[in-house]
TIRO-886155 format. One record per residue (C-alpha): residue in one letter; x, z, y. Coordinates in steps of 0.02 Angstrom, whole numbers, padded with zeros to 5 digits, always signed. Layout:
! residues N
AXZY ...
//
This chain:
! residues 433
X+04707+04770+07150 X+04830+04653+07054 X+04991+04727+06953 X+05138+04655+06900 X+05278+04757+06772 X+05447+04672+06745 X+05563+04716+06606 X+05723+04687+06600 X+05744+04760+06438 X+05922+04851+06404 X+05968+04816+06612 X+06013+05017+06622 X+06195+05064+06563 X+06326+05196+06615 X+06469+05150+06747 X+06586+05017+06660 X+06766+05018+06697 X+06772+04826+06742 X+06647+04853+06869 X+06753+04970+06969 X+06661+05119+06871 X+06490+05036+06935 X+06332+04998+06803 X+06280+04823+06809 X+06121+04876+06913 X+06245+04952+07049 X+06368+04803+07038 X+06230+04650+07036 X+06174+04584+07205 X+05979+04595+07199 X+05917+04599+07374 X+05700+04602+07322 X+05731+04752+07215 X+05824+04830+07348 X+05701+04808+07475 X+05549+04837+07352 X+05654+05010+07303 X+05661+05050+07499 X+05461+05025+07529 X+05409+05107+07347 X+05473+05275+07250 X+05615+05265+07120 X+05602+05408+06997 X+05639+05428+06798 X+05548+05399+06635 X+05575+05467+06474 X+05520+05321+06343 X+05608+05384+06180 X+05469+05515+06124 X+05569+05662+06038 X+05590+05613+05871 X+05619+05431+05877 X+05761+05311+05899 X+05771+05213+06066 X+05717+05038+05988 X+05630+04903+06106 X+05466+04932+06009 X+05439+05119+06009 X+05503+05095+06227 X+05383+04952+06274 X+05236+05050+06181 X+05262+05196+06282 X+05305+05112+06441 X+05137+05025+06430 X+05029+05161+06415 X+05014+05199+06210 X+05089+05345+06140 X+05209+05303+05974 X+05156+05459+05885 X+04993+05402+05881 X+04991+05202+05864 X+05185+05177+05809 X+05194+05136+05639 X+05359+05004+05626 X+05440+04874+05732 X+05404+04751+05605 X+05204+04749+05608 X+05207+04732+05767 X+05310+04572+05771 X+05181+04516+05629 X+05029+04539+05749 X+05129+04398+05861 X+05138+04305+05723 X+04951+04300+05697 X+04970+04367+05516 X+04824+04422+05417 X+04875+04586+05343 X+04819+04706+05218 X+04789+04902+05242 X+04913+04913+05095 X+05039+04792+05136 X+05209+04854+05189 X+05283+04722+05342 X+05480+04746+05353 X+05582+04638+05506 X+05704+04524+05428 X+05874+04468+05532 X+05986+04348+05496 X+06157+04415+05535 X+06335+04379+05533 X+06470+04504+05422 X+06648+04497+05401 X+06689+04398+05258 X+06816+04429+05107 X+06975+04395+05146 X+06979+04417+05337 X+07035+04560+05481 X+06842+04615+05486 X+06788+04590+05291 X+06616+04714+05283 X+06595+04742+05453 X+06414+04701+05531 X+06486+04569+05678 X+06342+04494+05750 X+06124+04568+05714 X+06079+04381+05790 X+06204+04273+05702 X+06267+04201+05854 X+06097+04161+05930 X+06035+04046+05792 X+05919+03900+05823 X+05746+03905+05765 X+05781+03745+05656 X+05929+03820+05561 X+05848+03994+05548 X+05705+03923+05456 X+05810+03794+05353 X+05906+03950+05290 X+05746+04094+05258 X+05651+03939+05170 X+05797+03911+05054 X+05842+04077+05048 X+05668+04126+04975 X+05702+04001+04816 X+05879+04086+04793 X+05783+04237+04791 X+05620+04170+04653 X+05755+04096+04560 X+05860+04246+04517 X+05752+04397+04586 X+05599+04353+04528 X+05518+04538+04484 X+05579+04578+04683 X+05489+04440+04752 X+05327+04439+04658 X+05189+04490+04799 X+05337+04436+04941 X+05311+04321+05093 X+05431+04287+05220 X+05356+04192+05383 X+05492+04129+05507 X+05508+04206+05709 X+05602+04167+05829 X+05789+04128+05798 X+05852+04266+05688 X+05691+04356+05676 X+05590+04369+05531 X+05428+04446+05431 X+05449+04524+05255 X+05271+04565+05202 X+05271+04659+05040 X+05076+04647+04961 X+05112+04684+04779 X+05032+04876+04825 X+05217+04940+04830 X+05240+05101+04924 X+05385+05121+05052 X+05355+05274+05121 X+05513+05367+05079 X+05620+05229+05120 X+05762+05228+05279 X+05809+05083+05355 X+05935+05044+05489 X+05933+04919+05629 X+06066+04787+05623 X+06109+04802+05816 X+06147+05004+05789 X+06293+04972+05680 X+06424+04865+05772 X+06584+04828+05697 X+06524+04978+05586 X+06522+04948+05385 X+06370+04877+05323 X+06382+04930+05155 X+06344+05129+05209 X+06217+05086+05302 X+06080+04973+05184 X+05913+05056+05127 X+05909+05227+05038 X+05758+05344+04996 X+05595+05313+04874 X+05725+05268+04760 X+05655+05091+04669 X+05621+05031+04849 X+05765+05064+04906 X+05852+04951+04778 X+05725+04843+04782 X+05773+04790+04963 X+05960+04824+04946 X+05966+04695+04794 X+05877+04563+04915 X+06016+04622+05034 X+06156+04600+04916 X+06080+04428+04834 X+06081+04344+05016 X+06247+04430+05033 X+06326+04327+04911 X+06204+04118+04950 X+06205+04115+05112 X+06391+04108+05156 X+06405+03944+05056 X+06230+03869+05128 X+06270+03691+05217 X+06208+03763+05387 X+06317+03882+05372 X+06459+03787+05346 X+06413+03673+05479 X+06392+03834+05615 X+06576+03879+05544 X+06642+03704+05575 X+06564+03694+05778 X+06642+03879+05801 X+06484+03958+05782 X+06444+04129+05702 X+06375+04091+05540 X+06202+04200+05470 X+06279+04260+05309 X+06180+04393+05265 X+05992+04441+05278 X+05956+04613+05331 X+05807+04699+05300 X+05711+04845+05407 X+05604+04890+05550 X+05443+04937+05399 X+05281+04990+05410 X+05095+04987+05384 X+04972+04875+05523 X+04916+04973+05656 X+04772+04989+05762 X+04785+05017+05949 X+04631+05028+06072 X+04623+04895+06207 X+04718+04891+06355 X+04532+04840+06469 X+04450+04975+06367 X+04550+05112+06434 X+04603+05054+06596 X+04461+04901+06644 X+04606+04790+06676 X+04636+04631+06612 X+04819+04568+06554 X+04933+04452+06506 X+05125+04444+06437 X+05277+04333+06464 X+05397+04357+06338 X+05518+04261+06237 X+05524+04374+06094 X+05378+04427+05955 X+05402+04612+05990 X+05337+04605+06154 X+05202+04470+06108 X+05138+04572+05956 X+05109+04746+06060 X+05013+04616+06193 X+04925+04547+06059 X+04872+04726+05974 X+04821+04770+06158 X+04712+04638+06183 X+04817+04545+06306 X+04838+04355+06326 X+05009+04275+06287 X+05083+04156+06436 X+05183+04017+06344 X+05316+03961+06447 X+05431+03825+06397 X+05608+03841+06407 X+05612+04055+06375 X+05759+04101+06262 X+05819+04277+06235 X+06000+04238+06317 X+06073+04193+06486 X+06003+03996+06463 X+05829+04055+06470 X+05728+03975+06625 X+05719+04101+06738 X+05634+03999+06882 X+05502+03934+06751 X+05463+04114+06699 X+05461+04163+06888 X+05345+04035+06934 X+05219+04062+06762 X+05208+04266+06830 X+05171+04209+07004 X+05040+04086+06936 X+04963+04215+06799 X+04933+04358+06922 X+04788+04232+06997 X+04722+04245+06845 X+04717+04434+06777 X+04708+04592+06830 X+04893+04642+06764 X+05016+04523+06713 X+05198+04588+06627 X+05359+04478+06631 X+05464+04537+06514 X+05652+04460+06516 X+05755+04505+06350 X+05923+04418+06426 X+05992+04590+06470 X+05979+04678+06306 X+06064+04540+06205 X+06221+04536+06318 X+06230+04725+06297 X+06232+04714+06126 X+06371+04573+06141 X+06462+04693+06256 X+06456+04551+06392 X+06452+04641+06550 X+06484+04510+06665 X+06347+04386+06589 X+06233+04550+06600 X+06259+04564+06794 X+06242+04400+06831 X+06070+04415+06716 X+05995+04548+06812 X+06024+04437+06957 X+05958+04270+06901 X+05790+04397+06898 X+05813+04464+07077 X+05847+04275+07106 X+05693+04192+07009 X+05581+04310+06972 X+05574+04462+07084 X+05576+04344+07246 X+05456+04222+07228 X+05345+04382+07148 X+05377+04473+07329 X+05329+04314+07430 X+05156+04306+07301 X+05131+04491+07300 X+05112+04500+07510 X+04970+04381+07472 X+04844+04491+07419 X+04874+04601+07581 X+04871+04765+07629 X+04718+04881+07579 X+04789+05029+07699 X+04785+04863+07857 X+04641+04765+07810 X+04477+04849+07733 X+04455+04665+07619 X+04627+04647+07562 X+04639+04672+07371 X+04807+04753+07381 X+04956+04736+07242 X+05064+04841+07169 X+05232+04804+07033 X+05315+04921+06912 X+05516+04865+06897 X+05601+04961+06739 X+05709+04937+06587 X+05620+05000+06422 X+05801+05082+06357 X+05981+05098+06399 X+06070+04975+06318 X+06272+05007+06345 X+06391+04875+06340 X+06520+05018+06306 X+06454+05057+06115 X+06340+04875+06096 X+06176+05022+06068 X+06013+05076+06143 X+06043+05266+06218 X+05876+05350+06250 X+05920+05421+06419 X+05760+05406+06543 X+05755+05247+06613 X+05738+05212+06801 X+05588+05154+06872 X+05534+05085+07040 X+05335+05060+07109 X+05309+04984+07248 X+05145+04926+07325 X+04978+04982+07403 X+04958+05147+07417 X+05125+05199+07366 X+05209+05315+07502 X+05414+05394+07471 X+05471+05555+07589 X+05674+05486+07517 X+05711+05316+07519 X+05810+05291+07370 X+05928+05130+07299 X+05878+05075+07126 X+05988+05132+07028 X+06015+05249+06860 X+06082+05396+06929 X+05964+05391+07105 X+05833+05356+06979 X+05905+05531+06871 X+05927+05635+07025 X+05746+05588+07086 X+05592+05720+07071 X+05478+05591+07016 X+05504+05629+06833 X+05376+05575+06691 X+05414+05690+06541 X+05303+05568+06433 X+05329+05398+06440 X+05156+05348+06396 X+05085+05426+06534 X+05186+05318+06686 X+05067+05161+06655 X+04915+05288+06707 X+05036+05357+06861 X+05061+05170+06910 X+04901+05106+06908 X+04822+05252+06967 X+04916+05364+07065 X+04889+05387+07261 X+04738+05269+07244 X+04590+05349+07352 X+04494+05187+07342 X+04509+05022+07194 X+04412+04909+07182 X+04408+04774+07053 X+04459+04608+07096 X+04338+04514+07016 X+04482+04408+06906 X+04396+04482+06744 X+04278+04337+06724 X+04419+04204+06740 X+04491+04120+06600 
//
């Protein structure tokens, strides 16, 4: 049996007045998921476990099979495991953004504009953390002894505390929760020392990076300019058992962003570089169509995850986000369906390996408010084996009103790989490379 997931992270919403009261899944034309939705079952998942906020990390862990109450222990180590960091049992690994604030002097002075800093390139976002780490030797130098700071992708960035200083009383808050909000209520508090600790890094980038020469330049070209660095997302390295130990399958990821890439990595899954991925509506759809169609020859379950949807959310772009979730019907979903019918039909012919895919959004992400909401997320399976009574459209609230409810999200990866199946066998892809 082969299996395919795709993510569009943040595609679910709530009906949007532009859209003629319509969410952007009901309002985008995507003919595969419609048809795959009309062979398969649509039903709900819950992926926010009760007590948790409804980030990307804690929803992709659960929709992939791992519970966060046991193996969650902050977004930002698990970005560091994509960055192939060697890590300490001690050290404390905190997720550093580059963002944009209103500045002195104007309509929005304090407000938290922009978590990404309008999309900033790799080669400005490491110009600016490399100098900004000298600001910080220079005039923090007690804060930064046992700090490193290792550059992600665009905005993103690892804070790895090894001096032995304990954060566990400390409260954090991610940048994309507080649109338009003030930023100044909202920087670290608890454990005291740590707290101010951070918040003086906070306040110390606050005040260089404004005046930095890339800045200015992103100012100048009517760009968003990063003008503060904001720190959160901590935690301790975890330890997560293996995807092929607990389910004998062999996988890989497609992602542009380290989030996804790190829980892969901590899973024991291969990561599928594919040129041209961004985490915006410029990304190469058809490349990242073409790399999932390719990779499912070569593992047992392959996951494209496309991050396009989320960021226009939290731009409160709902047009861009329609036409995203169809650029994935488009490029991805339809050559998938055409490569999918290859591997046959198990319940037709006795040698046919069979397929099946998983289609879902790891959160809500509302263009309304900018935020993740933890509302259950539709789902749709479709594939061998899988047999509906109610054909239903995929959509949030067919997806609500459905009885195929999974209370846990955690437990949906078992339902999809497992569920309805009488007779699996493996495909023998194990021993490729």
């Amino acid at each position: 049996m082969k299996y395919v997931i795709v993510i569009p992270d943040g595609g679910a919403d709530l009906p949007i007045p532009e859209l003629d009261g319509k969410t952007p899944f009901e309002a985008a034309r995507t003919p595969t998921l419609a048809e795959f939705a009309r062979i398969g079952r649509v039903g709900s998942a819950s992926t926010t476990p009760r007590g948790f906020g409804a980030g990307s990390d804690v929803c992709s862990m659960s929709l992939l099979g791992y519970d966060p109450s046991r193996y969650h222990t902050g977004r930002a180590p698990i970005e560091a495991a994509a960055l192939g960091l060697t890590l300490q049992p001690a050290d404390w690994i905190f997720r550093l953004n580059l963002i944009t604030t209103g500045q002195p002097g104007t309509p929005d002075a304090g407000l938290m504009l922009d978590h990404s800093a309008g999309a900033i390139t790799d080669a400005e976002a490491r110009t600016l953390v490399s100098d900004l780490v000298t600001h910080w030797r220079r005039t923090l130098p007690l804060d930064m002894e046992g700090l490193s700071l290792t550059p992600g992708v665009s905005y993103r960035n690892i804070l790895v505390d090894s001096a032995g200083r304990d954060y566990r009383g400390l409260v954090t808050t991610p940048p994309h929760e507080i649109p338009r909000l003030p930023w100044a209520r909202h920087t670290p508090r608890g454990g005291d020392e740590p707290a101010s600790r951070i918040s003086r890094l906070m306040h110390a980038s606050a005040d260089y990076l404004p005046t930095h020469p890339v800045n200015i330049a992103r100012s100048q070209r009517g760009l968003r300019p990063a003008t503060m660095a904001w720190i959160w997302g901590q935690g301790t390295a975890p330890s997560l058992p293996s995807f092929e130990s607990r389910f004998g399958l062999r996988g890989a990821m497609l992602t542009s962003v380290d989030l996804l890439a790190g829980i892969a990595a901590l899973i024991g899954w291969d990561r599928v570089e594919v040129p041209g991925l961004t985490s915006y509506h410029d990304t190469d759809y058809v490349a990242q169509g073409r790399a999932t169609c390719e990779a499912i020859d070569r593992y047992d379950i392959v996951c494209c995850h496309v991050e396009s949807p989320d960021e226009l959310s939290h731009q409160g772009d709902w047009a861009t986000k329609v036409a995203a979730l169809e650029s994935i019907d488009e490029h991805i979903m339809t050559p998938l369906a055409e490569k999918l019918r290859s591997f046959g039909d198990p319940d037709r012919d006795a040698d046919a390996p069979g397929w099946r895919v998983l289609y879902l959004p790891d959160h809500y992400t509302l263009v309304s408010t900018r935020k993740h909401d933890a509302t259950p997320v539709p789902f749709m399976i479709a594939g061998s084996y899988v047999k509906s009574a109610v054909e239903r459209p995929f959509t949030e609230a067919a997806a609500l009103a459905s009885d195929l409810r999974v209370e846990h999200g955690h437990d949906l990866m078992e339902y999809f790989l497992r569920g309805g199946q009488a007779h699996v066998r493996p495909t023998g892809s194990r021993s490729a490379s």
